[in-house]
C-alpha positions in Angstrom: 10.3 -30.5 48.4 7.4 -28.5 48.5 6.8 -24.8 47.6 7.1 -24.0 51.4 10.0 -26.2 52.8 12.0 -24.3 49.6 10.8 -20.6 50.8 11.9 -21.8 54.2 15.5 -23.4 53.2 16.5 -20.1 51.4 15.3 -18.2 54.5 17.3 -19.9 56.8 20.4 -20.3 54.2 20.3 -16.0 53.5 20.2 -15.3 57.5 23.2 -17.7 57.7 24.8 -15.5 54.9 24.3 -12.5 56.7 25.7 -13.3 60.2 28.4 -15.7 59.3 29.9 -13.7 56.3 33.3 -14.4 57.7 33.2 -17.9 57.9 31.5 -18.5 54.6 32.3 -17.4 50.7 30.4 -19.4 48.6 26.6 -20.1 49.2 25.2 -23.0 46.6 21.8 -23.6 46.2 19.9 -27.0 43.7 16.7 -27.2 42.9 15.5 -30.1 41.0 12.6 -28.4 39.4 10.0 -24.9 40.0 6.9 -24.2 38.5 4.9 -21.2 38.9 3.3 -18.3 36.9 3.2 -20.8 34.0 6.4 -21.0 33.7 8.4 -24.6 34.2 12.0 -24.5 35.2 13.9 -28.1 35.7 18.0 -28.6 37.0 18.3 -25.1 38.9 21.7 -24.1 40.3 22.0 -21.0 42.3 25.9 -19.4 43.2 26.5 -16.6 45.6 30.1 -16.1 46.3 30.7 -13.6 49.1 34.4 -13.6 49.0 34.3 -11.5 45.4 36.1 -8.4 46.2 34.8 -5.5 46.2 31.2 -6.8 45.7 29.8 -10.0 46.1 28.8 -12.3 42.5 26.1 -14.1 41.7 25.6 -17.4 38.7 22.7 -19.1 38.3 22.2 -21.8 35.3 18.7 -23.9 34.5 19.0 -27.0 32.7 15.7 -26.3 30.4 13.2 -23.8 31.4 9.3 -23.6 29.3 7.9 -19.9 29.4 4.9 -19.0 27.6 4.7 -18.6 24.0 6.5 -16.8 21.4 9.8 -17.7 23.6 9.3 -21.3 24.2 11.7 -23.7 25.7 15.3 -22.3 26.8 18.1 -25.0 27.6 21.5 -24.2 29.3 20.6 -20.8 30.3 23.2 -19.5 32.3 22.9 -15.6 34.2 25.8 -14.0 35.6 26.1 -11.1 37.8 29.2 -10.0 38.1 28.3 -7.3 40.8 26.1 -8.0 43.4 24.6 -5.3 45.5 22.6 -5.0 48.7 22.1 -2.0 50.3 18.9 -1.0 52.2 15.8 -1.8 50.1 17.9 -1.9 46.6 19.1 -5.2 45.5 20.8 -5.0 42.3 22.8 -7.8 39.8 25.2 -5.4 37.9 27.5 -6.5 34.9 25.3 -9.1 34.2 25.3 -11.8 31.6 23.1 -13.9 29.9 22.8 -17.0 27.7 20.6 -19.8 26.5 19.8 -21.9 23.6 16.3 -22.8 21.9 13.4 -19.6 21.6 12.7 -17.9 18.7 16.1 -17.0 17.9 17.6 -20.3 18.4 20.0 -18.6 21.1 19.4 -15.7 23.5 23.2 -14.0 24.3 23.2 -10.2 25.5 24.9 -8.2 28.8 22.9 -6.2 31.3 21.6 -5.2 34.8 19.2 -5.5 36.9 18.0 -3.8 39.9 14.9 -4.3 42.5 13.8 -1.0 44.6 11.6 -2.4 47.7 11.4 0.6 48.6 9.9 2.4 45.7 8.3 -1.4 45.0 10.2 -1.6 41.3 12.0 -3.7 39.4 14.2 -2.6 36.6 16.2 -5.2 33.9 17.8 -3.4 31.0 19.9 -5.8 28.5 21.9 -4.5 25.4 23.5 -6.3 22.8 20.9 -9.0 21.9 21.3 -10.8 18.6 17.9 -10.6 17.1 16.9 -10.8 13.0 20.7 -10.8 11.8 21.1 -7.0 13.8 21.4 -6.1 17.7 18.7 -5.0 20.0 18.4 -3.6 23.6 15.9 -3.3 25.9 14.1 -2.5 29.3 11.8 -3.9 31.0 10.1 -2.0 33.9 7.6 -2.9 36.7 6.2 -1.0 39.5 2.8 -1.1 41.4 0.2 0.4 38.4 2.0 -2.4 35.9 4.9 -3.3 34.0 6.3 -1.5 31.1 8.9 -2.5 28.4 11.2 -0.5 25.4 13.1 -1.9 23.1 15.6 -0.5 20.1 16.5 -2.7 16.9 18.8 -1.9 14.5 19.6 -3.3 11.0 17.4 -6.0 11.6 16.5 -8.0 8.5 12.8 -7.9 7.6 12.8 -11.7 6.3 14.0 -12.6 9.8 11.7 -10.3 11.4 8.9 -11.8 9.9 9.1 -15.3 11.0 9.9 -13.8 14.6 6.5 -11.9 14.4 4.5 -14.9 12.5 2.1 -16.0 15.3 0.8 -12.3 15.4 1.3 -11.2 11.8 0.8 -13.7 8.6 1.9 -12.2 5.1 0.7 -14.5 2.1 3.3 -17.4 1.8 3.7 -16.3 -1.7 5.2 -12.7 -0.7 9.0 -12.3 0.3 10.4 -9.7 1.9 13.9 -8.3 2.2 16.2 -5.6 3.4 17.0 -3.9 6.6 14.9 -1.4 9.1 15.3 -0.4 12.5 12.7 -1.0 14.9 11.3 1.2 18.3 9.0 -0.3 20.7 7.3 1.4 23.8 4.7 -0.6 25.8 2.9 0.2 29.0 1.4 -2.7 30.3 -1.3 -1.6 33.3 -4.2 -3.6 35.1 -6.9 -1.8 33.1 -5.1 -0.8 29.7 -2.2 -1.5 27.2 -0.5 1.1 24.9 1.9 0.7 22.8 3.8 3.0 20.7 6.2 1.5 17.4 8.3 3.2 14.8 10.0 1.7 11.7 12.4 3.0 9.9 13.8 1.7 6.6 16.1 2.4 4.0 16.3 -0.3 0.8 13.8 -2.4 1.6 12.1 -4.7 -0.8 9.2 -6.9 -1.4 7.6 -9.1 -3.7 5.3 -12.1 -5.0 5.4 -14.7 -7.1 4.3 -14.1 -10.5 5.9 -10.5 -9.9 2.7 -8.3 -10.0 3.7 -7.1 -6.3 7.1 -5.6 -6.1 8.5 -2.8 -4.4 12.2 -2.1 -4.4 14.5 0.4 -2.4 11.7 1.5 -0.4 12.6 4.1 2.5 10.1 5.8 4.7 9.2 5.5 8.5 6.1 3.9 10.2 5.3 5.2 13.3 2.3 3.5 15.7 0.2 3.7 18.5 -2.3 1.4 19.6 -4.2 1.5 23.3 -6.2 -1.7 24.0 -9.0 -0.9 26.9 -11.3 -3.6 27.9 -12.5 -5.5 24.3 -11.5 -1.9 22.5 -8.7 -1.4 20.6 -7.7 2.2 19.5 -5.1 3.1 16.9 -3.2 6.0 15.1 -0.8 5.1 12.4 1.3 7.7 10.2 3.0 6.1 7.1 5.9 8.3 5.3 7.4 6.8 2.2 10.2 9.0 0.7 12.4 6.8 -1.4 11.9 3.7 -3.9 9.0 2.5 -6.4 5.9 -0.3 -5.7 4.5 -2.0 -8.1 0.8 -3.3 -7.2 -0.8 -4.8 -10.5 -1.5 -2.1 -12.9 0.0 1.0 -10.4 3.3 2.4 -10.1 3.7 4.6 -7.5 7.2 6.4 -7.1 8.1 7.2 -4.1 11.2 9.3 -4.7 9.3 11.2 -7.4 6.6 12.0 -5.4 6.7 11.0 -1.5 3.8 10.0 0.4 2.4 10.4 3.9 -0.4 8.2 4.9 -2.7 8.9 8.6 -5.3 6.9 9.8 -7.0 6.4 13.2 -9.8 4.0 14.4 -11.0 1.3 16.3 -11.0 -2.7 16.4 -14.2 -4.0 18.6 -15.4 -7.5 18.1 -15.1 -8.7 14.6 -15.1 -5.3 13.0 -12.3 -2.8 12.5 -13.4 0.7 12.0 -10.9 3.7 10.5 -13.0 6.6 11.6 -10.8 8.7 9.2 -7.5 8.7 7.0 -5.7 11.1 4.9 -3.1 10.0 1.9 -1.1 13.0 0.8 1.2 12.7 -2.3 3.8 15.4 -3.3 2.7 16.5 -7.3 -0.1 13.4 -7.1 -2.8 13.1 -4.8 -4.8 14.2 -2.0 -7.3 12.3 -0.3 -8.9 11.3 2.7 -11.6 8.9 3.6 -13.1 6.5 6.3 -14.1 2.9 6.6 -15.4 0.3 8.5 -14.0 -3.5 7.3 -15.5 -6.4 8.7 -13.1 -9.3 10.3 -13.6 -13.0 10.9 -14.7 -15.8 8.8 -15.4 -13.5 6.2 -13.7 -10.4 5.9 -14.1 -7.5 3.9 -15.0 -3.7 3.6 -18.2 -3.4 4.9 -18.8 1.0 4.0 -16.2 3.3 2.7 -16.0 6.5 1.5 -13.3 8.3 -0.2 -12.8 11.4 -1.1 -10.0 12.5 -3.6 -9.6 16.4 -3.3 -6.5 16.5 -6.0 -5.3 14.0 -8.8 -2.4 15.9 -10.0 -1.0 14.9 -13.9 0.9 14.1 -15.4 2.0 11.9 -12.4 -2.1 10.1 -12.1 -1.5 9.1 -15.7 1.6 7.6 -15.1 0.8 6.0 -11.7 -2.5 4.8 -12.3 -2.4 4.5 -15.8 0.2 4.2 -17.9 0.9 0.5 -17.6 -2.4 0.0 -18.3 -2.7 1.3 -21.3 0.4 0.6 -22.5 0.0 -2.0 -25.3 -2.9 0.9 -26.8 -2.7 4.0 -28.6 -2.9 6.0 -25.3 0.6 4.1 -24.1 2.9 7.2 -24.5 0.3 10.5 -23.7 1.9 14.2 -22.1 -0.5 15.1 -19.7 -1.8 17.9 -17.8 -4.5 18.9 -15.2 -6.1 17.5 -12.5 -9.2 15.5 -11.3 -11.2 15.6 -8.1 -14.0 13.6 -6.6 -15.6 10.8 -4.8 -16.1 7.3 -4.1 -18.7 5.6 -2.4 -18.0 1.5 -1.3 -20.5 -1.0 0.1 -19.7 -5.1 0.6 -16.7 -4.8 -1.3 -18.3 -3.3 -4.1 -18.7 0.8 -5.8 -22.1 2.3 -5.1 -21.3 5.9 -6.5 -18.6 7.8 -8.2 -18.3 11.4 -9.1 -15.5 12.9 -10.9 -14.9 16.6 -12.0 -11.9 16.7 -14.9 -10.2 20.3 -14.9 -8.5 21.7 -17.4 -7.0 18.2 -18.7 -4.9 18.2 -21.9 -4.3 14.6 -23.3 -1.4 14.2 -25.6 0.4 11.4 -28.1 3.7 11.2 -28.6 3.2 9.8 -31.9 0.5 12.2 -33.0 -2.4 9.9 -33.0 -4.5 11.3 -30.7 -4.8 14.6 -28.7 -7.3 16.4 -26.4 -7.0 19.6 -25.1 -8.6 21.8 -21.8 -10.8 18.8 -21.3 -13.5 19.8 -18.1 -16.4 18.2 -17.3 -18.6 16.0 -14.2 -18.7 12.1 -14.5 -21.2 10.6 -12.3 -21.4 6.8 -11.7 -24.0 4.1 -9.2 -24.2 0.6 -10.6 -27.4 -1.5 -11.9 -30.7 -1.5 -9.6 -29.9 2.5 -8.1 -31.2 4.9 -8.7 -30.3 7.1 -11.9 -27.0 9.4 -11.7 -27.2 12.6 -12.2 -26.4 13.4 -16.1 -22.5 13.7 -16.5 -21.1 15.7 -19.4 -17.4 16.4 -21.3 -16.1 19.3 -23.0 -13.0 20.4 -25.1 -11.5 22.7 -26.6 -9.8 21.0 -29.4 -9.4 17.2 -30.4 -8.0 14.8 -32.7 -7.6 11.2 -33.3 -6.1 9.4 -36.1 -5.1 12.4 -38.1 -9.0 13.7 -37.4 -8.9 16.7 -36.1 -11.9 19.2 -35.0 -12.8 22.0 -32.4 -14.6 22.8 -29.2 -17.1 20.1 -28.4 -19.5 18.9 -25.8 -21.2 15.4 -24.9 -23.6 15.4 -22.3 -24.6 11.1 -20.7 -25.5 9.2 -18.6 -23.4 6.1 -17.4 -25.1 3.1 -15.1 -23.4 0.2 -14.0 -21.8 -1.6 -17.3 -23.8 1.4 -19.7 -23.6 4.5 -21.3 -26.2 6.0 -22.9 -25.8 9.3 -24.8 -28.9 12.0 -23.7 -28.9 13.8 -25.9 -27.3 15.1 -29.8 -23.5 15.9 -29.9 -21.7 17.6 -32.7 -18.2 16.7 -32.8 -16.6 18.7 -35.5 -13.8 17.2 -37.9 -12.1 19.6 -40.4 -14.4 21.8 -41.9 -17.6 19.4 -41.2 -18.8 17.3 -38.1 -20.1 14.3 -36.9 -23.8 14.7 -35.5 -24.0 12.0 -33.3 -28.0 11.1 -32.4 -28.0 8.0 -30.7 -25.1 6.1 -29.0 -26.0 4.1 -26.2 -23.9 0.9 -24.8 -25.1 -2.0 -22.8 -22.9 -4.5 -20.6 -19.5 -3.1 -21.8 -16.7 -5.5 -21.4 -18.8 -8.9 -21.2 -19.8 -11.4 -23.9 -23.1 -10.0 -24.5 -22.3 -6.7 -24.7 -24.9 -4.5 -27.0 -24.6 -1.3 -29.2 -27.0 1.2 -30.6 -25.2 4.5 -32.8 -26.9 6.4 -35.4 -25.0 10.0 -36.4 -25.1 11.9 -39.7 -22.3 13.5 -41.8 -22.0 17.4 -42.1 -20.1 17.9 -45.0 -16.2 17.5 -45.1 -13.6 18.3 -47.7 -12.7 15.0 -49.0 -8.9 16.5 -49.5 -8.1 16.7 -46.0 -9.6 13.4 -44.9 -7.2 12.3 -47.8 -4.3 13.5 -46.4 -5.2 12.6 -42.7 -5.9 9.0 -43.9 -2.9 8.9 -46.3 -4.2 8.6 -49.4 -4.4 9.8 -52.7 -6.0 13.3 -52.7 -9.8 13.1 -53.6 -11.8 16.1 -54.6 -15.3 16.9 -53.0 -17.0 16.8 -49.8 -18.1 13.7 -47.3 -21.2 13.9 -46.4 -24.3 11.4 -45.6 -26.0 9.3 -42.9 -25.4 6.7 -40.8 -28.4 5.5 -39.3 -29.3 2.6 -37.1 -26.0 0.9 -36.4 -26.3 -2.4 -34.0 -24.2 -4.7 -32.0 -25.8 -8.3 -30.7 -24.0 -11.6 -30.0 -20.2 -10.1 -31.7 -22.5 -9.1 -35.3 -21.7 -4.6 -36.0 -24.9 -4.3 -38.4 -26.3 -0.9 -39.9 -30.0 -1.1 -40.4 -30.6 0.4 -43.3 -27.9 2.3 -45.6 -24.8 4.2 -45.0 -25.3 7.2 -47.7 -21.7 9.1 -48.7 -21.9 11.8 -51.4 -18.1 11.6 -52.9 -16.7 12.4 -56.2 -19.7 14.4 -57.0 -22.0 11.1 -56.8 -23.3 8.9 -54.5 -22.3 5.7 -52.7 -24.6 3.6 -51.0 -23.4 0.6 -48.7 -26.4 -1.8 -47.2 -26.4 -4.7 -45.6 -23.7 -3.7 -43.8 -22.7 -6.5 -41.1 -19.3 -7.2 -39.2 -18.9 -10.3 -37.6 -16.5 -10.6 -34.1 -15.2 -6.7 -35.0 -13.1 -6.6 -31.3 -11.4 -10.0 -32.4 -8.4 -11.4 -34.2 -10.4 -12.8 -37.3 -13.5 -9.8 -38.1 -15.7 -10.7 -41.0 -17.4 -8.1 -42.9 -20.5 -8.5 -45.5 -21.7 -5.5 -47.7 -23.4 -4.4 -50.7 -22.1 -1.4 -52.1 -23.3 0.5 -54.7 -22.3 3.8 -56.6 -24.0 6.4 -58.9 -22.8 9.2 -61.1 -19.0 9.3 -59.7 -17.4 12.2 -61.8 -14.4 10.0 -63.4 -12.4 13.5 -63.8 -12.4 14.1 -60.0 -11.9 10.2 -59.6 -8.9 10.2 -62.0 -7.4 12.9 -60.7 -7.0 11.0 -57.9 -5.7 7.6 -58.3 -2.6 7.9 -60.7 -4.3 5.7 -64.1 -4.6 8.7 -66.3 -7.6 11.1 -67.1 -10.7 9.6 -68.0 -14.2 11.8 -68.1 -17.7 11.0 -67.8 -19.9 9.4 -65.4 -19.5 6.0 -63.6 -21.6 3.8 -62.0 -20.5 0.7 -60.0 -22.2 -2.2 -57.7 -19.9 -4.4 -55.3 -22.5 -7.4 -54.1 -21.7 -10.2 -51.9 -18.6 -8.1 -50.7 -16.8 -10.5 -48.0 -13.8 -9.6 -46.3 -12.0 -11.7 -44.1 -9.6 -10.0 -41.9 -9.7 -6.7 -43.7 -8.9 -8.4 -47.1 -11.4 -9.2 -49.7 -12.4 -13.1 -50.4 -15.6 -13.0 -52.5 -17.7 -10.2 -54.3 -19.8 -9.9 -57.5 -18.3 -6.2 -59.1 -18.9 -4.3 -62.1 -18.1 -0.3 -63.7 -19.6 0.9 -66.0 -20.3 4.0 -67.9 -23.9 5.7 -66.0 -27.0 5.2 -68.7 -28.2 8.0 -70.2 -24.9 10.1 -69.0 -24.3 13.0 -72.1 -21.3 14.6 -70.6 -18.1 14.6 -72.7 -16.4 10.9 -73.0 -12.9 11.2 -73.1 -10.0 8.4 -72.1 -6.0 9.5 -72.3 -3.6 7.2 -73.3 -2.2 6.3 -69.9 -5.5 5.3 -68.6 -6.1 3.3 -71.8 -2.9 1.3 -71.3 -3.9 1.3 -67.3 -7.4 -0.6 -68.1 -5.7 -2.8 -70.6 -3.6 -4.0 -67.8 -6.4 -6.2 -66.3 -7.7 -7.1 -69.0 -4.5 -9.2 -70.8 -4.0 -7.2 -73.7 -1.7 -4.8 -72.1 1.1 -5.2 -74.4 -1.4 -5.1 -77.4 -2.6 -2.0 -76.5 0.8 -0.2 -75.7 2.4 -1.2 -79.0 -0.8 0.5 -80.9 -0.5 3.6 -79.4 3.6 3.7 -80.0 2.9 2.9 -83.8 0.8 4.2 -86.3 -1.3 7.5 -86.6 -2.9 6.8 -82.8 0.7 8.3 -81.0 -0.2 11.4 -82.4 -3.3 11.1 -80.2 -3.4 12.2 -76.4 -6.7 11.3 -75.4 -9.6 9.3 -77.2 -13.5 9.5 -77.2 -15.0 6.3 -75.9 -18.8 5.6 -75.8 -18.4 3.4 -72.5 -16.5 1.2 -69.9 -17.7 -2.3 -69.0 -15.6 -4.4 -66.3 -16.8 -6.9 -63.9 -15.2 -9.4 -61.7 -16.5 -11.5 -59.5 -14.0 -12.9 -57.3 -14.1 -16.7 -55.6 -11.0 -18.7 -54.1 -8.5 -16.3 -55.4 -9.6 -16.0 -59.2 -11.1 -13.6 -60.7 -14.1 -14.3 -63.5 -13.3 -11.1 -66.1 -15.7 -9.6 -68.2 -16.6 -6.7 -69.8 -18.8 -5.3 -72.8 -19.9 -7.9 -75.1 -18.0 -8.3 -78.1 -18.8 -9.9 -81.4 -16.0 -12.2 -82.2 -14.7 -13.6 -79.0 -13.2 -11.4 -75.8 -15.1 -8.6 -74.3 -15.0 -4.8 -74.7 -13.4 -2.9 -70.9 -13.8 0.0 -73.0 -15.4 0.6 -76.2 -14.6 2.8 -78.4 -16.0 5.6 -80.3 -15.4 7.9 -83.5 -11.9 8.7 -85.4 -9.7 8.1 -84.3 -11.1 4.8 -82.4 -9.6 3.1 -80.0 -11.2 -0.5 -78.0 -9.4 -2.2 -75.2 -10.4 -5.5 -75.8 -9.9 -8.3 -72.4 -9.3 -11.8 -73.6 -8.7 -13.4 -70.0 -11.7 -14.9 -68.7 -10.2 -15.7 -65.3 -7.0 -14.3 -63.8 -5.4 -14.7 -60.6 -6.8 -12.6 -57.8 -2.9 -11.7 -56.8 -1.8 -11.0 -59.8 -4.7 -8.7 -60.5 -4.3 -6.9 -57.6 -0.2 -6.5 -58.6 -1.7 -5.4 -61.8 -3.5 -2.8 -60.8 -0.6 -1.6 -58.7 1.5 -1.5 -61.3 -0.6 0.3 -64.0 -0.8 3.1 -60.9 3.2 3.3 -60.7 3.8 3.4 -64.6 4.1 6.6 -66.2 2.0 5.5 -69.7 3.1 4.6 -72.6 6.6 6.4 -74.2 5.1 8.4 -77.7 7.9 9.3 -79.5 
């Protein structure tokens, strides 16, 4: 049958209808199949039953109908009106029902009416009850001469379910899941020469993450509210973002939502392949103000074509635990109070930084554990990458600062950093104790990558060796620290010093050269060294390590010094008394039965100065000390003074009463030398009695 014959039959089947009322209740009407407006229906039968008191009824069921994409193919659709009305131009289907199988959803059940104005030229269809996602929905659809329009109100509808519903338009990665209820509102106004639509979300517990767990947000509440008008090949958009409950995880941030809610705005415009955000603002309560603008580029190959952001306010302490606590939480800097704020700028072309400047106010950096601290930090960073231009020169100040027990005063460093480098322009004193650091040269190269390069060359203004004691946690030493540390290199994972690191300590000198240290950032460093020492005061140095008292002048060489991971494995040593020295040469009994230790006659020694006219003795003149060692796989090769009869002199003797301390081990254990030693610093000295 065609298209007209069927026009013509339901013509001629309503006019019977409406003159022979009386002598007909039921109207039937079968169609085998209709297609129009892209849309396929096959097995159509329509009911009208005019004897339904006080109205008439209408049913109509279709065996399997195809509509256009995302609802697909319906089977057994059935549509009931339970009220039928006619009156002048209005035709409305009232207490309506409606049911199928298939679509989206796999079936479509809600209740409804519909009504058609031919007056006014309108058609009206609102529905309610529609099981959509796991929650219920209604709806209306409108149409009129300018277009058609539709609303529709979700509630409790699960976000999972949501997102496969919303798949052909909207594609998360497969790898993210999502969970938890919102509630959905949905205006659109659908005319011949535009579109606009208006959405708002609301949730309350919702949820999100990926795979490997470095994308997780949970308990998530806030509202998303949008409006997009499409005109011609234009698309325009506003979009307001308010998150007010719940934490997100993304990589190395943690933003807190309930701590400190955020509202994001942005408005803009997709054309062609490119999206543009003329401008957006991101406003977090105690954290962060910014705004910004963008333009990202779509198709084959997407990404952020310009951007600029500017960050008017980074609040702390809630920056350092956002942005980066997590971070920096295996380091020394994993547990810092902090205070102040940052402002400042970022500048992004293909994807990629092209200028930064920061200004740092009044920052105060704090350790928990008291091993590092900066206080009223302020200063200007400035940033562009390799092949710019130069940035401008940024500088740091403070008040106070301390790391590692060092602590010093108000400082300043003024630099210049360029893509992967830092370069320092020119001298900073950075003050520790009652002395400083002069730093001259410090410039880095390619930070962070395998052939990453180092230049440093400072000198030492003097500092009282009994405070770096106690910050390091050793013995107390008398005297100052001072020196140079010149040329100080780092190529291919080698630390070396050109030239020599000078310290004046223990009112002598000590001179390290050759310093080198091989893969110093890894888990194995190796360090090679020649150290040598001239005219140490052996009061001062006695008086600090716990062997007795002992007077005079020392010198000492260390050559070949290799340590493996901090720990020494080979070195050619030797002490012994400084030529030519006149000062007074005196030994106490402790320290003689100390140095005796090493040497294997300990218990020699010890029962001499319990016996005999020597316990009436505290101290002894010597005329010098002689002990070497030179230490390879774990054993040490002794020596000493040479000694006519066999053994070696560690000290030799001098005057009445004399006393030697003779070694008669040639090669000892490194270990056990080492417990040794330790143990000769524990032990009170011999018991005179």
């Amino acid at each position: 049958m065609g298209r007209g014959a069927r026009l013509a039959c339901l013509v001629l089947l309503l006019s019977c209808a409406a003159h022979q009322a009386a002598a007909v209740n039921v109207l039937r009407l079968d169609v085998d199949e209709v297609s129009t407006g892209g849309v396929r229906a096959a097995g159509i039968s329509a009911t009208l039953d005019l004897g339904s008191q006080p109205e008439p009824a209408a049913e109509v069921s279709i065996s399997r109908a195809q509509l256009a994409s995302p609802i697909g193919e319906l089977r057994n659709v059935e549509v009931k009106c339970g009220v039928v009305v006619v009156r002048g131009g209005r035709q409305a289907c009232e207490q309506a029902t409606f049911a199928a199988r298939g679509g989206p959803t796999g079936t479509l059940r809600f209740g409804g009416n519909a009504v058609y104005d031919g007056s006014a030229g309108t058609l009206e269809v609102r529905g309610s009850g529609l099981a959509i996602a796991d929650g219920r929905a209604r709806f209306t659809v409108r149409s009129d001469a300018r277009g058609w329009s539709v609303s529709v109100d979700g509630t409790q509808l699960a976000s999972a379910r949501l997102r496969e519903l919303a798949s052909p338009w909207l594609q998360l990665p497969e790898d993210i899941t999502v969970e938890g209820p919102i509630d959905l509102h949905v205006d659109g106004r659908f005319d011949a020469s535009r579109t606009r639509l208006e959405a708002r979300i609301d949730s309350t517990g919702l949820g999100f993450t990926n795979e490997d767990g470095t994308y997780v947000g949970e308990g998530l509440a806030g509202t998303t509210a949008l409006s997009i008008e499409l005109t011609g090949e234009r698309t325009r958009f506003d979009a307001r973002l308010e998150a007010n409950a719940g934490q997100s995880l993304a990589g190395m941030v943690l933003l807190d939502f309930g701590a400190n809610p955020a509202t994001l705005e942005a408005r803009g415009e997709l054309a062609g392949d490119g999206l543009r955000i003329e401008s957006f603002t991101l406003a977090q309560r105690d954290l962060l103000q910014a705004r910004g603008e963008a333009r990202l580029r779509l198709g084959d190959t997407p990404g952020l074509a310009t951007g600029r952001i500017e960050i008017e306010r980074l609040q702390f302490p809630a920056a350092y635990t956002s942005f980066l606590q997590i971070a920096l939480a295996a380091t020394d800097f994993g547990a810092l109070t902090t205070r102040g704020q940052a402002s400042g700028a970022i500048e992004l072309t293909e994807n990629r930084p092209v200028s930064i400047d920061a200004r740092l106010e009044n920052l105060d950096l704090e350790d928990a554990r008291q091993k590092f601290s900066m206080l009223n930090v302020n200063g200007r960073i400035h940033w562009s990458p390799e092949g710019r231009s130069a940035p401008e020169v940024s500088h740091l100040e403070w008040q106070y600062g301390s790391a590692y027990g060092l602590s010093g005063g108000a400082a300043r460093i003024d630099f210049r950093i360029q893509g992967m480098g830092f370069e320092l322009v020119r001298e900073a004193r950075l003050p520790i104790f009652d002395g400083a650091l002069r730093v001259s040269e410090l410039a880095i190269r390619r930070f962070g990558s395998s052939d990453a390069e180092l230049d440093f060359a400072a000198r030492i203004e003097p500092i009282s060796m009994p405070l770096l004691s106690r910050a390091f946690g050793w013995p107390e030493m008398q005297g100052q620290l001072a020196g140079s540390i010149p040329g100080v290199t780092y190529r291919d994972g080698l630390l070396a010093v050109e030239g020599d690191l000078i310290a004046n300590v223990f009112d002598g000198t000590i001179v390290a050269s050759g310093l080198r240290l091989r893969d110093p950032l890894g888990p194995w460093p190796r360090l090679y060294a020649d150290v040598r020492a001239r005219r140490l005061d052996l009061e001062l140095v006695t008086r600090t390590f716990p062997i007795g008292t002992i007077t005079g002048r020392l010198d000492g060489d260390i050559l070949g010094l290799e340590l493996f991971n901090w720990s020494p494995v080979a070195f050619d040593a030797r002490l012994f008394s400084t030529p030519g020295d006149r000062s007074r040469r005196r030994i106490s009994q402790k320290a003689v039965t100390s140095i005796s230790s090493i040497g294997g006659g300990g218990g020699t020694v010890t029962a001499a100065l319990q016996s005999g006219v020597l316990r009436f003795f505290d101290d002894f003149n010597y005329d010098r000390i002689g002990i070497s060692c030179r230490l390879q796989n774990e054993v040490c090769l002794m020596g000493g003074i040479e000694r006519p009869g066999g053994g070696y002199y560690l000290v030799k003797g001098r005057g009445l009463p004399r006393i030697d301390v003779v070694g008669s081990e040639g090669r000892v254990d490194w270990p056990v030398l080492v417990s040794q030693i330790v143990n000769a610093m524990r032990s009170e000295g011999p018991s005179i009695r």
